[in-house]
N, C-alpha and C positions, 0 to 999 in steps of 0.2 A: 303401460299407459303411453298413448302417442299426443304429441302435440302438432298443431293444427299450424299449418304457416301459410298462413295468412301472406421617370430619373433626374432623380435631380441635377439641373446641370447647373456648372459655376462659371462663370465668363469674368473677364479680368476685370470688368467692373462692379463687381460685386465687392463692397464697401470691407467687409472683414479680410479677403483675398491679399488687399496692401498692407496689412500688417506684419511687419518683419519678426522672425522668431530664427534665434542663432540655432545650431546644430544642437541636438537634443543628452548628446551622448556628453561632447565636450561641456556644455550648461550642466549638467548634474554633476560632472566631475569640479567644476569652480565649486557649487554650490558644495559638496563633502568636504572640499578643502579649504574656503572660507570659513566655513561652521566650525571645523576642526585644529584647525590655524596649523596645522601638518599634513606633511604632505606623505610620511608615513601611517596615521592613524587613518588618513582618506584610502590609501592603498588597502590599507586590512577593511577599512568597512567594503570598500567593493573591490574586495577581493583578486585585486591585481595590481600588479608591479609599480614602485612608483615610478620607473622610466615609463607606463603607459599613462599616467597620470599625466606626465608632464608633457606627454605628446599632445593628449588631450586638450589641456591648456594652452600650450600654442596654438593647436587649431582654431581654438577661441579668440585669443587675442589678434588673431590675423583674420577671422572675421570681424571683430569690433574695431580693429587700425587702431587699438587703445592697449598700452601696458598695463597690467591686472595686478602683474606681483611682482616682486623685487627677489631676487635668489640670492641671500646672502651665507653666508659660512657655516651658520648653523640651520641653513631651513629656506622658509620664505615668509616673505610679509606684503599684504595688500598693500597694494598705490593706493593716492589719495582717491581716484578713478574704480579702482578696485574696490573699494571700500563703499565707494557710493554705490556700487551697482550691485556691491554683497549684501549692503541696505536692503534692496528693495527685492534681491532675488529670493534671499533668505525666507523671509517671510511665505512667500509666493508658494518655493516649495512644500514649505509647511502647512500650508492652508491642502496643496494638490496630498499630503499625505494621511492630514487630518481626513479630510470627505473619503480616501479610499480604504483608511480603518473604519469610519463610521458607516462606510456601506458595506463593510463586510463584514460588519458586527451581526450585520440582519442575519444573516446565515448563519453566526457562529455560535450563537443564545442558546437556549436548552428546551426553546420553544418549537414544538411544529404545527402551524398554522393551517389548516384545512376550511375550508368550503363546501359548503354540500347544501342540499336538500333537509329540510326539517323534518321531516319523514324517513330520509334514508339513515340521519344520525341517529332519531330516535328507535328505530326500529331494526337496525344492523349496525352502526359502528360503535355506537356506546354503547351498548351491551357486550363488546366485548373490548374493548378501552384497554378492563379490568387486566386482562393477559399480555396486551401491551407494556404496562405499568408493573409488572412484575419482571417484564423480561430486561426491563431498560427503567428502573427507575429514577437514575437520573434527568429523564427528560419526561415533560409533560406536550399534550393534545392540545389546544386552544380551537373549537368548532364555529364558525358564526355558517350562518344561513342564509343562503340566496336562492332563486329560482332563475338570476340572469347568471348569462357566462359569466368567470371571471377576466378580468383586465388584468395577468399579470405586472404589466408595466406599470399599473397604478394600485394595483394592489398590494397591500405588503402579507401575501397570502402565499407557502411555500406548494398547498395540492388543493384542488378542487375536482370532485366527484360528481361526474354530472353523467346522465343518461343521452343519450346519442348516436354518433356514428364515429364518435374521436376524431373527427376529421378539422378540429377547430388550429385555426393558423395559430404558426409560432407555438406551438405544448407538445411536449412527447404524451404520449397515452399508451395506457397501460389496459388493456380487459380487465374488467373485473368480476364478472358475470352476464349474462343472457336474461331481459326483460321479459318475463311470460305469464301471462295475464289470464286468469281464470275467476268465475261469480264463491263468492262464497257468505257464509250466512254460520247463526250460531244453531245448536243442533235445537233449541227450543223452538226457533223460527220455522226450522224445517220440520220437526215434526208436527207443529201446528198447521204449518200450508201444506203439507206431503208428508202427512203422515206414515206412509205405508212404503216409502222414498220409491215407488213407482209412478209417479209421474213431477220428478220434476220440474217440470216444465211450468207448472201452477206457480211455482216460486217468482216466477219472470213477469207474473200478473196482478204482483203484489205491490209490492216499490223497490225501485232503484234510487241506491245509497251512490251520490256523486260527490266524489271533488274537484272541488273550482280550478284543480292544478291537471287534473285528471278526468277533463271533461267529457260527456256521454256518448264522445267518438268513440272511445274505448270500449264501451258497453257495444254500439255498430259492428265495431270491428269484429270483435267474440262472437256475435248474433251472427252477422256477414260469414264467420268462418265455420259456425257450426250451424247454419238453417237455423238460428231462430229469433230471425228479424222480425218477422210478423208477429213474436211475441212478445216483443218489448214496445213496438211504437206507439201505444196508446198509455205505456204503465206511468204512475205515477209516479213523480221522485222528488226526493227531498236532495239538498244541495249541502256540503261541508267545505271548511276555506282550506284545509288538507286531507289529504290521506290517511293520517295517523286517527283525525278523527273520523271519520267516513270509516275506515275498520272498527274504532271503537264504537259506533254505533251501530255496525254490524253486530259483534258482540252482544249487546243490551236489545238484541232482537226487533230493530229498529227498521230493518228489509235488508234486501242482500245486495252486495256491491264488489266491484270489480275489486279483487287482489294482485297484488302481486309477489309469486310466489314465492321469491329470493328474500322477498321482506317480512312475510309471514310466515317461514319456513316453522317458526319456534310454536306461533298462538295455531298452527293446523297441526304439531305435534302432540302441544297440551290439551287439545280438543277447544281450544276458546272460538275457533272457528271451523269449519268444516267446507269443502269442495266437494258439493253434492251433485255437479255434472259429471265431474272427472274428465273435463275438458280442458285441458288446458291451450293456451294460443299463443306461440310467439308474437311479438310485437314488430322485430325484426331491430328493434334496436339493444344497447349496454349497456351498463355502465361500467364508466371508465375514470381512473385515474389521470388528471392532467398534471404536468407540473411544466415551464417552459423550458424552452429549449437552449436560451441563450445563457440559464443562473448554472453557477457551475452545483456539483451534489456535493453537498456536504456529510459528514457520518449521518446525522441524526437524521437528512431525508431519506439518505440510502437503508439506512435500518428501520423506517416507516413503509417504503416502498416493499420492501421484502418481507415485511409482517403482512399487509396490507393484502399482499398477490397471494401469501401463505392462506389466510384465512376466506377467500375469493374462491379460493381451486375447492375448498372445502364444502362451500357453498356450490359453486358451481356443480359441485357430483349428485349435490342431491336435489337439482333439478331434472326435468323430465327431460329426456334423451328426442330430441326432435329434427 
């Protein structure tokens, strides 16, 4: 069987520009050893010597032209100076520590959040969820449904599977199969219109089954790549708000309508539907795995992403070689 193929700039007076901020390295070092009130327990939290500690510290104090600590026999102790400004540091860093656990809690949950198509979840990824869930049951799928791209910057969504060219800015993408698009119909339909499956071409004179996501380009396109335009532009059709149902009214012998065969791989093995041109048409487009490029991978997307491509290649073989 062959298939048919068809800068921003900052200038000094830009108002936040004047705002002073000491050395970054020496401020963290005040801040472990104000909270810690040692200047040995500050060295073991970060992990170096208290002679670098204390280098640290004077780099500070000689940017603020203000004494911080007092070095006495047994240690150190904040100035009065010192003290006020461990007031207001203290807190500060712990707000910048709080929001950098709470944003990396999104990633570390037991959730993986996907996006897709209502059609593609109902008809390829939940049906096989099941074997995800076995292999990894500590973590669960969470699906919601779009037909727009995802924003991962506003989304709190870790993959979105969408059909395309993967070319969408900022996402790594991943293949996950080849779009290819062929009429198909329940075998009751067919043998009512064509009966004798020598002509049928009668089937295309009957009604075309559309979805509103999946408009009657699609059916063009097929007609376009297999001569049989002329047979569809006068047929009548009845319209579905998806695909999922536009196949299931195919089924209940309702007229024949565009599949797609990655999706329907299962109801054309069960006989629920049948491909009575054995035409099939690349679309020339994918579907693809996005996830972006800036979020670091965590185990549980890395172990979605490699079930995901696992069960893809699978699919992918048993479409038509085009």
């Amino acid at each position: 069987m062959q298939c048919n193929n068809y800068n921003l700039s900052l200038t000094a007076s830009t108002p936040f520009m004047s705002k002073k901020f000491p050395p970054m390295n020496p401020l963290r070092a005040f801040y472990v050893v104000a909270r810690a009130k040692s200047l040995t327990k500050a060295a073991k939290e970060l992990h170096v010597g208290q002679s670098a500690i204390s280098k640290q510290l004077d780099v500070l104090e000689k940017y603020l032209g203000v004494k911080l600590f007092r070095r006495e026999q047994r240690g150190i102790s904040l100035t009065h100076m010192g003290q006020e400004y461990a007031d207001r540091i203290i807190p500060a860093f712990e707000q910048i520590s709080g929001a950098t656990d709470s944003l990396l809690e999104h990633g570390d949950d037991n959730k993986i959040r996907v996006r897709t198509y209502t059609t593609f979840a109902a008809k390829w990824l939940i049906p096989r969820l099941e074997d995800f869930h076995k292999q990894h049951p500590d973590l669960s799928v969470l699906i919601t449904n779009s037909v727009h791209n995802t924003d991962f910057e506003k989304d709190h969504i870790d993959f979105s599977i969408q059909l395309g060219t993967g070319d969408q800015t900022d996402t790594i993408a991943d293949r996950l199969f080849d779009d290819i698009i062929e009429p198909v119909c329940s075998r009751d339909f067919l043998q009512k219109h064509a009966p004798e499956a020598l002509y049928p071409q009668a089937l295309l004179r009957t009604r075309l089954l559309v979805s509103h996501y999946r408009p009657k380009g699609e059916w063009a396109m097929w007609a376009q790549a297999c001569a049989y335009s002329s047979e569809i532009s006068d047929t009548p059709q009845m319209n579905f708000s998806s695909s999922v149902l536009t196949w299931q009214a195919a089924m209940d012998g309702l007229g024949i309508a565009i599949g797609q065969k990655a999706l329907i791989l299962e109801d054309l093995h069960e006989g629920k539907l049948l491909a009575p041109f054995n035409q099939p048409v690349r679309t020339g487009l994918s579907f693809y795995l996005l996830r972006p490029t800036v979020r670091r991978e965590s185990r549980k997307t890395a172990l979605f992403r490699d079930w995901i491509l696992a069960q893809a290649a699978t699919t992918q073989s048993l479409l038509p070689d085009c």
